[in-house]
PATIVO-35519 format. One record per residue: x, y, z of N, C-alpha, C, CB in turn. Coordinates in steps of 0.2 Angstrom, whole numbers. Glycine has a CB too. Example, Ala and Ser with C-alpha at 12.3 -4.5 7.8 and 13.67 -1.06 7.14 Angstrom:
BEGIN
<kolfi n_east="66" n_north="-28" n_up="39" ca_east="62" ca_north="-22" ca_up="39" c_east="66" c_north="-16" c_up="39" cb_east="57" cb_north="-22" cb_up="45"/>
<kolfi n_east="64" n_north="-11" n_up="35" ca_east="68" ca_north="-5" ca_up="36" c_east="64" c_north="0" c_up="39" cb_east="70" cb_north="-3" cb_up="29"/>
END
This chain:
BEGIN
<kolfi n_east="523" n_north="139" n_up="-695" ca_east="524" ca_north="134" ca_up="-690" c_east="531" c_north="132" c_up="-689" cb_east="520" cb_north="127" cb_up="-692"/>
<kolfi n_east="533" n_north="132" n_up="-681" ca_east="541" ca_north="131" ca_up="-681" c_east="540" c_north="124" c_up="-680" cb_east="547" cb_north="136" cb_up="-673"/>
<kolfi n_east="549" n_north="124" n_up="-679" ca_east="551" ca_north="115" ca_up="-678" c_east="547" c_north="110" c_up="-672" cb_east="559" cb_north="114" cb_up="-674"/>
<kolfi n_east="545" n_north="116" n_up="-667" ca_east="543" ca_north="113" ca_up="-661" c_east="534" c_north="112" c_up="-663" cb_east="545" cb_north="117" cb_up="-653"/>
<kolfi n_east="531" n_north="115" n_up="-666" ca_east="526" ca_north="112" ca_up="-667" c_east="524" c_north="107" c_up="-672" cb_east="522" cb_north="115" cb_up="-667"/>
<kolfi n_east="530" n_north="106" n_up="-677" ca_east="528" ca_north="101" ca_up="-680" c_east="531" c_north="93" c_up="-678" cb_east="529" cb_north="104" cb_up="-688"/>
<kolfi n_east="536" n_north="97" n_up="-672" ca_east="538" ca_north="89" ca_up="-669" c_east="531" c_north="85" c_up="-664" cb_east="547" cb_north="90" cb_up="-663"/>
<kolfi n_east="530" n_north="90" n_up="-661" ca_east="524" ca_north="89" ca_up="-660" c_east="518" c_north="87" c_up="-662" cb_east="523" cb_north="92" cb_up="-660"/>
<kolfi n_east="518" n_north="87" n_up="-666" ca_east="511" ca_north="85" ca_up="-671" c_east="512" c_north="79" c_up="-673" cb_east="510" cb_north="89" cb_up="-677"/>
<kolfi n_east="520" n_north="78" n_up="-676" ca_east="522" ca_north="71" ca_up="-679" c_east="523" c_north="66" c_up="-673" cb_east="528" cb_north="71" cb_up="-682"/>
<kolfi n_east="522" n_north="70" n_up="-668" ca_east="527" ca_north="64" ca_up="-663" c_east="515" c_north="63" c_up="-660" cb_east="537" cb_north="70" cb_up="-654"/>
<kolfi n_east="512" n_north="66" n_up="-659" ca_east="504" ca_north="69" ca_up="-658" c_east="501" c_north="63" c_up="-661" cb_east="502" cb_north="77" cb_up="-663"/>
<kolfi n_east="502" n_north="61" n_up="-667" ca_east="500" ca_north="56" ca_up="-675" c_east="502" c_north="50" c_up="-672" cb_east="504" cb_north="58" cb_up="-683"/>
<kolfi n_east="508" n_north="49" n_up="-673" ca_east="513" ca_north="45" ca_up="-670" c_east="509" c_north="39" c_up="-662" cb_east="519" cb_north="50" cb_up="-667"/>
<kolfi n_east="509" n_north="44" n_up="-658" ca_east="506" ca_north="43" ca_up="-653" c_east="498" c_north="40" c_up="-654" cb_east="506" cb_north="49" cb_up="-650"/>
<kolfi n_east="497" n_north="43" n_up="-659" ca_east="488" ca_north="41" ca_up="-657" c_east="489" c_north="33" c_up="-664" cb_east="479" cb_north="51" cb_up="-662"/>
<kolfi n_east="492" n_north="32" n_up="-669" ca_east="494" ca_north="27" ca_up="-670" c_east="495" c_north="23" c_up="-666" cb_east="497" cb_north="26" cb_up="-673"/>
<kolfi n_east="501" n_north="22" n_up="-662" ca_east="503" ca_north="16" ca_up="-658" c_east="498" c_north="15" c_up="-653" cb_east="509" cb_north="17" cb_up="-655"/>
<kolfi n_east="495" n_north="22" n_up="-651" ca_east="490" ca_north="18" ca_up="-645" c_east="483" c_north="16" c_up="-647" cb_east="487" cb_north="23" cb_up="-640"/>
<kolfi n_east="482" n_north="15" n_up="-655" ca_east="475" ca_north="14" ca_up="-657" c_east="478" c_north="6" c_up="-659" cb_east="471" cb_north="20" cb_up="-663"/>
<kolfi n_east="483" n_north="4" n_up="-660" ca_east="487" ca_north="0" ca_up="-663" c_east="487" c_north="-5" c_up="-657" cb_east="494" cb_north="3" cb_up="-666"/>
<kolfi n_east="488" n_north="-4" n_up="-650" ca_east="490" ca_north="-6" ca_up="-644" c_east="482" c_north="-9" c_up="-642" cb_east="494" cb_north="0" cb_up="-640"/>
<kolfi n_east="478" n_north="-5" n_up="-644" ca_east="472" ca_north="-6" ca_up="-638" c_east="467" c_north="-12" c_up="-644" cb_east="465" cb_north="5" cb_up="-635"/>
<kolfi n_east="466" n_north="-11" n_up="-651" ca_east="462" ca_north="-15" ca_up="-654" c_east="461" c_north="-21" c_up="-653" cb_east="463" cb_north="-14" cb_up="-657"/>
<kolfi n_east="467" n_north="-24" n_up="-654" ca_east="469" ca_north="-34" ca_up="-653" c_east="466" c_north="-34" c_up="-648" cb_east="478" cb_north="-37" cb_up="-653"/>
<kolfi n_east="468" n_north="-33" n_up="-641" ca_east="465" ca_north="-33" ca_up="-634" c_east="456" c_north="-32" c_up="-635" cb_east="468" cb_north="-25" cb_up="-630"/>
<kolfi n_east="457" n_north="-25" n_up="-637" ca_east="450" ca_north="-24" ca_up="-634" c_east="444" c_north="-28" c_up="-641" cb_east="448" cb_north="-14" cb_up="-633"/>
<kolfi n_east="446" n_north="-30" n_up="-645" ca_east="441" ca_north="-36" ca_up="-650" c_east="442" c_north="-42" c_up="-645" cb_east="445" cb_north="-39" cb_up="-659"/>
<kolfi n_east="449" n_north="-45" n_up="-644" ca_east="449" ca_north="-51" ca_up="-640" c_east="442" c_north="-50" c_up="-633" cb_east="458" cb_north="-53" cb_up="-636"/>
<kolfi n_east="443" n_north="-44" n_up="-629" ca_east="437" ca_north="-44" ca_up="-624" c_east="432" c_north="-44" c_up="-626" cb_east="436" cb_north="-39" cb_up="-620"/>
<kolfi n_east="430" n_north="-42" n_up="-631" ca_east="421" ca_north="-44" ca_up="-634" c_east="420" c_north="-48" c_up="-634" cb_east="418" cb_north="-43" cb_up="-641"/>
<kolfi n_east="426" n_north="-52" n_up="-637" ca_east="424" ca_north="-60" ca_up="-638" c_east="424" c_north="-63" c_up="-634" cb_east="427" cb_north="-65" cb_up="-643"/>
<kolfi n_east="427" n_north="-61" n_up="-627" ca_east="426" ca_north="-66" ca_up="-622" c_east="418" c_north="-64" c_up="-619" cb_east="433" cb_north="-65" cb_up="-615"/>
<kolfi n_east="418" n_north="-57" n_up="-618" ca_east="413" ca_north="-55" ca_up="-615" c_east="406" c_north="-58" c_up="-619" cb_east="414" cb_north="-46" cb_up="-614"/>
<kolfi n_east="406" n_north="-58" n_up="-626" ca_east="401" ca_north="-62" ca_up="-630" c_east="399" c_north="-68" c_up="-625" cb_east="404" cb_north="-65" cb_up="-637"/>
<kolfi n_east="405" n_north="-72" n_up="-626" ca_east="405" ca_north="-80" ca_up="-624" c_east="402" c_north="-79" c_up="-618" cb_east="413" cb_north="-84" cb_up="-622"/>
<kolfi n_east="405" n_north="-76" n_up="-611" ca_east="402" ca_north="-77" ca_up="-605" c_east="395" c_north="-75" c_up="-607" cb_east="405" cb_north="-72" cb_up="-600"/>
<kolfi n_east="392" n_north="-70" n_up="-610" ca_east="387" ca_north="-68" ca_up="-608" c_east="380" c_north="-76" c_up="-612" cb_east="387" cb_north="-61" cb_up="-612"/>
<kolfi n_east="383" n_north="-77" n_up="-613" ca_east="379" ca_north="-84" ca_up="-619" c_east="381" c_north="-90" c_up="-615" cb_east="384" cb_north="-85" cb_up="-629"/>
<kolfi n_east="386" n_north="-90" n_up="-610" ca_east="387" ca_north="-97" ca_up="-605" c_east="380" c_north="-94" c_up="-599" cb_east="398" cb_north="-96" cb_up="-600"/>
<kolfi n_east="380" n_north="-89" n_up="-599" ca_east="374" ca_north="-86" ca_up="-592" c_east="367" c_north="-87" c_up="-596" cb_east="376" cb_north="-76" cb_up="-590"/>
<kolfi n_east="368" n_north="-86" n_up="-602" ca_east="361" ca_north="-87" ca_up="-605" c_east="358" c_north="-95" c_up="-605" cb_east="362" cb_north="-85" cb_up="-612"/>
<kolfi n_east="365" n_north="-98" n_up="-606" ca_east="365" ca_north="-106" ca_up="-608" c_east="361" c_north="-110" c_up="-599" cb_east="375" cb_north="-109" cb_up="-610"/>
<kolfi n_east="365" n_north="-106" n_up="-593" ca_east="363" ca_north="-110" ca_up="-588" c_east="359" c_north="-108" c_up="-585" cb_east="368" cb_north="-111" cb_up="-583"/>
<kolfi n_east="353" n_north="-102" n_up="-588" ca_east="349" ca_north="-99" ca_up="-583" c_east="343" c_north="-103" c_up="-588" cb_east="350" cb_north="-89" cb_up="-581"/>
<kolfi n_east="345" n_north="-104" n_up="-596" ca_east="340" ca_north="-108" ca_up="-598" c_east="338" c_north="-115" c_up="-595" cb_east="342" cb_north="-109" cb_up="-606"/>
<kolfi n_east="343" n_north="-119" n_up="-592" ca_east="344" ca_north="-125" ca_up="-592" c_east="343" c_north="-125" c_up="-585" cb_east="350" cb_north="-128" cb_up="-594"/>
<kolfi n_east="344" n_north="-119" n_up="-578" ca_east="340" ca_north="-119" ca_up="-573" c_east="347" c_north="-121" c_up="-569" cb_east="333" cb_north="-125" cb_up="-573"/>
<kolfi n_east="351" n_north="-122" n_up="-571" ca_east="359" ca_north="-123" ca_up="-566" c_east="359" c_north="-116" c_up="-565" cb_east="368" cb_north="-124" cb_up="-569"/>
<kolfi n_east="362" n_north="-116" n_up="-556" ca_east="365" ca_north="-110" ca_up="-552" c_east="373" c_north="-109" c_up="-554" cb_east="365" cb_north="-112" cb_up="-543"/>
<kolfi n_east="374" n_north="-104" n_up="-558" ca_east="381" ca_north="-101" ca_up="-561" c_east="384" c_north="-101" c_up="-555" cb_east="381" cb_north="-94" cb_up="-566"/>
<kolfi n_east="390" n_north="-103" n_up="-554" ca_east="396" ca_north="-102" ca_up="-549" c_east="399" c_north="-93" c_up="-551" cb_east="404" cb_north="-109" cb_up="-551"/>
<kolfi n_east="397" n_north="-88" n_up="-547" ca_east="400" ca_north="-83" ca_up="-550" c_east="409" c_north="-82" c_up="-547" cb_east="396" cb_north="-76" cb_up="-548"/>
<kolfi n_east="413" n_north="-86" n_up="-544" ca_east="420" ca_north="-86" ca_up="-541" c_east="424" c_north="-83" c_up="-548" cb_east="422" cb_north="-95" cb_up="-539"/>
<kolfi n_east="430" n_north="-82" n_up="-546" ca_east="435" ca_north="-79" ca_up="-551" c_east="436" c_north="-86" c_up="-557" cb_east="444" cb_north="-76" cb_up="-545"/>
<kolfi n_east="435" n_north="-85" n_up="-563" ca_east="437" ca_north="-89" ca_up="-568" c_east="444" c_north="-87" c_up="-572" cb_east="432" cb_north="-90" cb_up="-572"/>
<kolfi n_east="446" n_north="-92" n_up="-577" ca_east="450" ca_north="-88" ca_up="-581" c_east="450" c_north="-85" c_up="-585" cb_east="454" cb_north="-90" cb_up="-583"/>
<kolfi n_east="443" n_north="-86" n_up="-587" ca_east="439" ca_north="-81" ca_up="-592" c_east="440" c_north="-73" c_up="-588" cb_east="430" cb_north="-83" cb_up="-594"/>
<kolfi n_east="436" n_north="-72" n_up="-584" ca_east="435" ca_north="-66" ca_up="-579" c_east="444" c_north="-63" c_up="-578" cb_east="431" cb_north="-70" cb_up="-570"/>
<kolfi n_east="449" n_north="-66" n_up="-578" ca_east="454" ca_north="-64" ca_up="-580" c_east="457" c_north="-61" c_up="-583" cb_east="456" cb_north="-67" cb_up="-580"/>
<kolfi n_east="457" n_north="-69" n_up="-591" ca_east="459" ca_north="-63" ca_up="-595" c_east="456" c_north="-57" c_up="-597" cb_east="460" cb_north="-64" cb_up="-600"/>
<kolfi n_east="449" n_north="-58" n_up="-596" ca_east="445" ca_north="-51" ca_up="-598" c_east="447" c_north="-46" c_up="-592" cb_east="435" cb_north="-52" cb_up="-598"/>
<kolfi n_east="448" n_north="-46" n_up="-587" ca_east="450" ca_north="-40" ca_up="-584" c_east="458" c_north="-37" c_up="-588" cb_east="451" cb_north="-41" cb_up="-575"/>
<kolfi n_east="463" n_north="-42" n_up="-588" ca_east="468" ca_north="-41" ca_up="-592" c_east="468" c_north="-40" c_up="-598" cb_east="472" cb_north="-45" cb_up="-591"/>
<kolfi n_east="463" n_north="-40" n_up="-603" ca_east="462" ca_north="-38" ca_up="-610" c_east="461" c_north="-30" c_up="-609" cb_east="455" cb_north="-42" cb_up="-615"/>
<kolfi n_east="454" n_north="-29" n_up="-604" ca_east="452" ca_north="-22" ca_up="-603" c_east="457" c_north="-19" c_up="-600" cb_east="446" cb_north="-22" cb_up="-598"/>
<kolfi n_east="461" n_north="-20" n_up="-597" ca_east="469" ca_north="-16" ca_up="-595" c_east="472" c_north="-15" c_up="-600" cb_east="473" cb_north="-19" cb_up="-591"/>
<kolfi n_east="475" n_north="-21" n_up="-604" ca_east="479" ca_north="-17" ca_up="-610" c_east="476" c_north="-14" c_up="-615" cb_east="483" cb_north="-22" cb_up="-614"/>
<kolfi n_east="469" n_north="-15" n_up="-616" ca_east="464" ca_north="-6" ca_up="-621" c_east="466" c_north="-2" c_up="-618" cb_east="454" cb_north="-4" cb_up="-621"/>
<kolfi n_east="465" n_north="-2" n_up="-611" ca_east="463" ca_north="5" ca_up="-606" c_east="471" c_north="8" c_up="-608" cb_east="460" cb_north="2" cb_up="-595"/>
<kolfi n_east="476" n_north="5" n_up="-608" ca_east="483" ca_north="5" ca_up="-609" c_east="486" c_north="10" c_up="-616" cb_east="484" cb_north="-2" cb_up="-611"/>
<kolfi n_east="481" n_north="6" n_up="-620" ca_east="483" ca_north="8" ca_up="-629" c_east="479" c_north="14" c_up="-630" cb_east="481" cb_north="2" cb_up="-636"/>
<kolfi n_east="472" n_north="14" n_up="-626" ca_east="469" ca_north="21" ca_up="-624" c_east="473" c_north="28" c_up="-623" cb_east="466" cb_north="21" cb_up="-619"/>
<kolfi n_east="474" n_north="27" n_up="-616" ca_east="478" ca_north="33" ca_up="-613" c_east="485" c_north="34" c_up="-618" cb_east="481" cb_north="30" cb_up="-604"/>
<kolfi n_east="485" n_north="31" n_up="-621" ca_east="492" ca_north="33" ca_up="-626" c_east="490" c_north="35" c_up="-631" cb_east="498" cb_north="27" cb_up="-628"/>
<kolfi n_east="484" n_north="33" n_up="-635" ca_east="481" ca_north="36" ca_up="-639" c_east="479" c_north="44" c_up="-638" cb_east="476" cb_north="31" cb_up="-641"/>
<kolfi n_east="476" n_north="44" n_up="-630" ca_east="472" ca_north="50" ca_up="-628" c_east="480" c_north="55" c_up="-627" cb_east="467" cb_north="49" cb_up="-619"/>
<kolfi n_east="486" n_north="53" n_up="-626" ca_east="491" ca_north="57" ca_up="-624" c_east="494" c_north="60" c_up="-630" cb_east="496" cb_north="54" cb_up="-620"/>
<kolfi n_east="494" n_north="56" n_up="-635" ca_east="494" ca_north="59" ca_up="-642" c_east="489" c_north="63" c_up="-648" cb_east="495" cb_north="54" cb_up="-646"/>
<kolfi n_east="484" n_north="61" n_up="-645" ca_east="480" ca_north="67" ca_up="-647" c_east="478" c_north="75" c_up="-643" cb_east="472" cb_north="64" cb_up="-648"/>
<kolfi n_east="480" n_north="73" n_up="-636" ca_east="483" ca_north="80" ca_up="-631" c_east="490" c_north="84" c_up="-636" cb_east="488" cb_north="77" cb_up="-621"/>
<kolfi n_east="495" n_north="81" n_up="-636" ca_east="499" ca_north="85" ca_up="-639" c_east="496" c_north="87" c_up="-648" cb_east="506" cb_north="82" cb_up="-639"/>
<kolfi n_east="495" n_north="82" n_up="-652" ca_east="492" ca_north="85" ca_up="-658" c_east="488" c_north="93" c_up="-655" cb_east="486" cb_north="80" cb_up="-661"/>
<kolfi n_east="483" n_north="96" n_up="-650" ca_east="481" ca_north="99" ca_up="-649" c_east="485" c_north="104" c_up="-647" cb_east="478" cb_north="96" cb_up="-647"/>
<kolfi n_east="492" n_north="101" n_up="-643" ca_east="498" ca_north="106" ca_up="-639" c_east="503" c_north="109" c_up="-646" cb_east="504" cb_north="99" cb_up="-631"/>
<kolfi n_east="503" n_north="106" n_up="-651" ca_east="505" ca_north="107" ca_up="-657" c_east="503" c_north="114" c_up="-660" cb_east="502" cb_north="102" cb_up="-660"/>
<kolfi n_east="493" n_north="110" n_up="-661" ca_east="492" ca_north="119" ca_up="-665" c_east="491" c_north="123" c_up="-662" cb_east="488" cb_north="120" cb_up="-669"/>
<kolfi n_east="491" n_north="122" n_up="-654" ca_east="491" ca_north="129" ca_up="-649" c_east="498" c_north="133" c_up="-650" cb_east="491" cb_north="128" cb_up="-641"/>
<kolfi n_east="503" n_north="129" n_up="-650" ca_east="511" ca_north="132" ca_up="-649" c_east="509" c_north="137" c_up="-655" cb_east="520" cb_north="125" cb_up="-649"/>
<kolfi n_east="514" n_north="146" n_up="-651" ca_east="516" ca_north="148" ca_up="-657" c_east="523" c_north="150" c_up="-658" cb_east="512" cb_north="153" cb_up="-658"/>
END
């Protein structure tokens, strides 16, 4: 194995750490919103209120949690591409 594939690989690792490191905090916080909402819809459909579906701040952040996963994703997915561009190189 030369220099370039093991920069590769380290840099491959690297990459999928920080993007798995990036997306988790986010994407636990979105469950927990998405939980909540789902249990506020349960709460008003038991009780017979018409749920307002308009933009909330919940519906917010949850789009903006699901963007920064989607985020820490793609950087995780770009580091396991090269892990891969690693042990192809010869």
């Amino acid at each position: 194995m030369g220099p370039v594939n093991l920069a590769a690989l380290a840099l491959g690792i690297v990459l999928i750490v920080i993007g798995y490191q990036r997306a988790r905090g986010p994407w636990l916080r979105y469950q927990a919103l998405r939980e909540q909402d789902a249990n506020v819809a349960r709460y008003d459909a038991w009780r017979g209120g018409v749920r307002d579906r308009g933009t909330t701040g919940a519906s917010v952040a949850m789009a903006l949690l699901r963007r920064q996963a989607q985020t820490g994703a793609a950087i995780a997915v770009g580091g396991f591409v090269l892990l891969l561009v690693g042990f192809a190189l010869k």
